[in-house]
N, C-alpha and C positions, 0 to 999 in steps of 0.2 A: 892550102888556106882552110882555115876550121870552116863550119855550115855556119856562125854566128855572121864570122867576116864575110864571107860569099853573100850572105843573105843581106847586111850591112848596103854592100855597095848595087847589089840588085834592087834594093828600094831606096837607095838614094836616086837612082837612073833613073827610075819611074815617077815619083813625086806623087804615087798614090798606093793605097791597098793593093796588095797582091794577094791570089791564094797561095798556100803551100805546094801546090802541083806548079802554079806558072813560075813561083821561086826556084822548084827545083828545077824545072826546063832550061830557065835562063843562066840561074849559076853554072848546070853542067854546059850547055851551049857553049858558054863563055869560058869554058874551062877553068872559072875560079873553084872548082867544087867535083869531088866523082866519088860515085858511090857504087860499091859491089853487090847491095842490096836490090830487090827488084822491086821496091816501094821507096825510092828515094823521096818522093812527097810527104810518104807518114813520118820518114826520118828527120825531115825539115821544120814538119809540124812538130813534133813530139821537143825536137831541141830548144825551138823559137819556147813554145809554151811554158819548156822547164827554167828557161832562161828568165821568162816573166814572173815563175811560181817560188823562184830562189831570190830574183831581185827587187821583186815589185814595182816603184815608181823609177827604181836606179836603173832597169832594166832597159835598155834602147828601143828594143819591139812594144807594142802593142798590140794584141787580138782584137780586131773591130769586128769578129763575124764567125761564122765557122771555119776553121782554118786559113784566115783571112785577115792579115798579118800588117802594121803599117811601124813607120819610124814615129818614135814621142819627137812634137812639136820641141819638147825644151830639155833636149837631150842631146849636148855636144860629142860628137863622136869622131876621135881619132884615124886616121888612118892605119888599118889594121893590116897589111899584107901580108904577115906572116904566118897570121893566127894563133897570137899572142893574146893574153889576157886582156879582155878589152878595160880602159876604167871610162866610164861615164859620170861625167859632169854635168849637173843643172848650171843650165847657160841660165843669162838675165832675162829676167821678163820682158817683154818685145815693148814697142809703144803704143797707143793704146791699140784696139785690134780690130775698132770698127768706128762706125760713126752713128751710133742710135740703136743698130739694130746688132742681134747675138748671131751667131751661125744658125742657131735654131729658128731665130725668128726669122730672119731671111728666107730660109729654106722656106717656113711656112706662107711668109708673103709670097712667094716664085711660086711656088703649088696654088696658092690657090688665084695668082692673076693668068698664070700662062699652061696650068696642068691641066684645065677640062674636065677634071674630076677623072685625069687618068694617070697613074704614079710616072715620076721622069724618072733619069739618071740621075746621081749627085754631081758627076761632072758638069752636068748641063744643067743642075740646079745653081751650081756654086758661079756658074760663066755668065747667070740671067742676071743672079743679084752681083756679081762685080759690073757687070753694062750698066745695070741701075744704077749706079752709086750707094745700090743700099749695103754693101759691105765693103770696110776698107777693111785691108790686113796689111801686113809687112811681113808674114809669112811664106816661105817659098814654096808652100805645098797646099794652098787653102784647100785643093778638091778633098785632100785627106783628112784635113781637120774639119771640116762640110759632115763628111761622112762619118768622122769618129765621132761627131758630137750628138749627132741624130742620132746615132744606135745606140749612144750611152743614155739619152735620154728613154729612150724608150725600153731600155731593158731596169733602169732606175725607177719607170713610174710601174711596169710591171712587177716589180719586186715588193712598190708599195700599194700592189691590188688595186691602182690607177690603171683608167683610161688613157693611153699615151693618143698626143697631136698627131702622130706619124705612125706608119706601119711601112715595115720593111718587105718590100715584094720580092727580096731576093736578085742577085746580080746585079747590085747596087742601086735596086731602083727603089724609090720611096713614094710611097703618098701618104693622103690625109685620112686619119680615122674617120671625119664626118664624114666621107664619102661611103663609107662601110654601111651605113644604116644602122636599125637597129633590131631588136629581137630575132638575130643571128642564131640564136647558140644551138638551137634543135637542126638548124641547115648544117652549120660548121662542123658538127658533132657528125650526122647523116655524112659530109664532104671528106674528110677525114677516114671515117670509118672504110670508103670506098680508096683513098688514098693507101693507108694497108696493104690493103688489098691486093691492089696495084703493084705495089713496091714489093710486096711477098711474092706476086708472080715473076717479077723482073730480076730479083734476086734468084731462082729457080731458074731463067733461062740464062745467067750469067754464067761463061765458063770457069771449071774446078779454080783454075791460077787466077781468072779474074775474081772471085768471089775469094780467094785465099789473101788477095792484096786489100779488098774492100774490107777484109775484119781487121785485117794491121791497121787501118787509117783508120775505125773505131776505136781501134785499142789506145793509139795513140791520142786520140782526142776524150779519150776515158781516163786521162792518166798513166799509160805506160808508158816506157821508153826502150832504150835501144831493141824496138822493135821489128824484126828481120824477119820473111817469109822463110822456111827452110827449103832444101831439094823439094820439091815434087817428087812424093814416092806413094802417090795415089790414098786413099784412105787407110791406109796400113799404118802410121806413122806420126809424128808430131806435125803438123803446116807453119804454125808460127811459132817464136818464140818471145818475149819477152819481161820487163822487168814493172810491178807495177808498186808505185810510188804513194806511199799515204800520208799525207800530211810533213811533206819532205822529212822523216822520220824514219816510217817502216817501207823493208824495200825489201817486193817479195817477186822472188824467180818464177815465172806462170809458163808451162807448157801448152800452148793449144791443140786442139782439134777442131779441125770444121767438118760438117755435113752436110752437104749440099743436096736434102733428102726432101721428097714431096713429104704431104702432112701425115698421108696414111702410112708410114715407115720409119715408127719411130725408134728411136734408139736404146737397143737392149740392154741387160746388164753387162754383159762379156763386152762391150765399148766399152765401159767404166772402165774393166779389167784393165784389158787391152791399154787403155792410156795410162791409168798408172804403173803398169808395168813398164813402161819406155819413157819415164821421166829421169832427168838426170838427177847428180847432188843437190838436194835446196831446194826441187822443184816442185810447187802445186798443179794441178789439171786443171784445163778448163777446157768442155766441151761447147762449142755454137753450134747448134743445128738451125734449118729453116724447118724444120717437125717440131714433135717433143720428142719425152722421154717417156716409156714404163714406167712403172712402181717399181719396178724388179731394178731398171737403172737409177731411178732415186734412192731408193732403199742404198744400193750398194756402194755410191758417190758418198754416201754421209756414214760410212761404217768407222764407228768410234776407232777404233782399233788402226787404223789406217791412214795412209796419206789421203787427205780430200779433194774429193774432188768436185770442181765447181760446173753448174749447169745453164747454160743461156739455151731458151727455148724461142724457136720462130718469133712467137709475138714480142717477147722480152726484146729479139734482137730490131724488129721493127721500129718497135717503138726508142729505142736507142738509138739507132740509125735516124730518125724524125726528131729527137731532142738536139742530136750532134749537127743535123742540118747536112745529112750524108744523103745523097739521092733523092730529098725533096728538096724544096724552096720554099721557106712559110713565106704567106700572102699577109697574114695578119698575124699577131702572137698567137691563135688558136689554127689558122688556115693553113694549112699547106699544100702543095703544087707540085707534082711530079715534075721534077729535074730532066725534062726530053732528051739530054746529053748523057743520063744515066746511061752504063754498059746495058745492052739488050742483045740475045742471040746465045749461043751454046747449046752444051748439053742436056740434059736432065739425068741426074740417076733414078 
């Protein structure tokens, strides 16, 4: 069965958001799904996304989060067991879908009569206002559409340099911005700055293979695809490989490297070398370290003359890892909250 259909009928079970790692758990479990890859999560993500980025509204999936994956409300889907082509049909529009109040607004009435000025779940947001009567639906998945509705809202008033009603605390919990206060931004900025940090050191005790899987599932929520960790053959070598996608147009073969180097050890020019010498047909470079780089390694990465090669430095990849919602959890659209479940423990080189 293709990873589309596997993933299909794993969130029809559910009747809520899944991330791309519990999708991949349960597809393989179930044996609807098996992968020889040793990041079948970023495999799942990387397919669902491309799925959404090729079809758009036709697309069955919807991304409500960081890799965090739900079925469209109005999107009929066949039974796919063989993994065949899916075709997706806009069903009818349901009847009406409430009684006065929107998902949104409900959610905001249940926060603020029964949340204490402390964020709930959206399960348990969606379950107060159906007890209420304040939401009717005829939808078989309300806690999904609860949840897709609040996060689209609030990454739409985001966009339009608004204050969003809601702030997403991460693992589906929601609360209210009033609660936030205000003249935040010097704390936020200070809270953050220490979050970095954090996550720079956590990265640093994560082992060589696990830090090798955590840049595939960057990569993948960066836009690349058939993204595959290679052998482990120590830093000698390529770690990942794959393909990255621009504007469903330009599709360009990327070899990685990672470095899993403290700050003071940065990476020389003879790395540059080193990588572009062991790229295959077609292929760019890209190095991640959690250090930097030389002048001597910049310099030689950008030699006209040459195949290029590309550089992500510690902070670059921090702050990408915190955009992607990899390892933390934003508290507020500015806030973010170390992820406790983050890998911790390993080596250090």
């Amino acid at each position: 069965m293709s990873v589309l259909s596997a993933a299909i009928q794993i969130l029809k079970k559910s009747g809520s958001p899944l991330h791309a790692k519990d999708l991949a758990n349960q597809m393989i479990a179930e044996g609807l799904w098996t992968s020889d890859g040793k990041t079948p999560e970023a495999t799942v993500s990387a397919r669902l996304y491309s799925d959404i980025k090729n079809n758009g509204d036709n697309s069955p999936f919807e991304k409500v989060g960081p890799q965090i994956f739900t079925l469209r409300d109005s999107a009929v889907i066949p039974n796919d067991s063989y993994g065949t082509t899916l075709e997706v049909k806009k069903a009818p529009k349901p009847p009406s879908v409430n009684a006065g109040f929107s998902f949104t607004d409900c959610a905001q009435k249940v926060l603020e009569e029964f949340g204490g000025k402390k964020p709930m779940h959206y399960k348990e947001i969606t379950g107060k206002a159906l007890e209420k009567g304040w939401l009717v639906t005829s939808g078989k998945t309300p806690e999904a559409s609860m949840y897709a509705q609040v996060i689209t809202e609030i990454k739409r008033q985001q966009k339009r340099g608004e204050r969003s009603r809601f702030v997403q605390h991460g693992r589906g919990y929601i609360g209210l911005s009033q609660w936030m206060g205000r003249g935040l931004a010097f704390q936020i900025e200070q809270h953050n700055h220490q979050v970095r940090k954090v996550l720079r050191e956590r990265l640093l005790a994560m082992k060589p293979s696990e830090f090798e899987e955590l840049i595939s599932q960057l990569l993948a929520e960066m836009g690349f695809e058939m993204v595959e960790v290679t052998k482990l053959s120590g830093d000698g070598g390529i770690d990942v490989r794959g393909t990255l996608v621009v504007g469903d147009v330009v599709r360009i073969k990327m070899a990685v490297q990672v470095k899993k180097w403290k700050l003071k050890n940065k990476i020389l020019a003879p790395v540059v070398q080193q990588v572009r010498g062991s790229l295959g047909a077609h292929e760019q470079g890209l190095i991640i370290t959690t250090s930097d780089f030389s002048a001597g390694a910049i310099k030689e990465a950008a030699q006209p003359d040459k195949t290029p090669i590309a550089l992500m430095n510690g902070e670059q990849l921090v702050m990408l890892l915190m955009e992607h919602g990899i390892g933390v959890n934003r508290s507020t659209p500015d806030l973010f909250e170390i992820d406790e479940e983050f890998a911790m423990g390993g080596n250090v080189k």
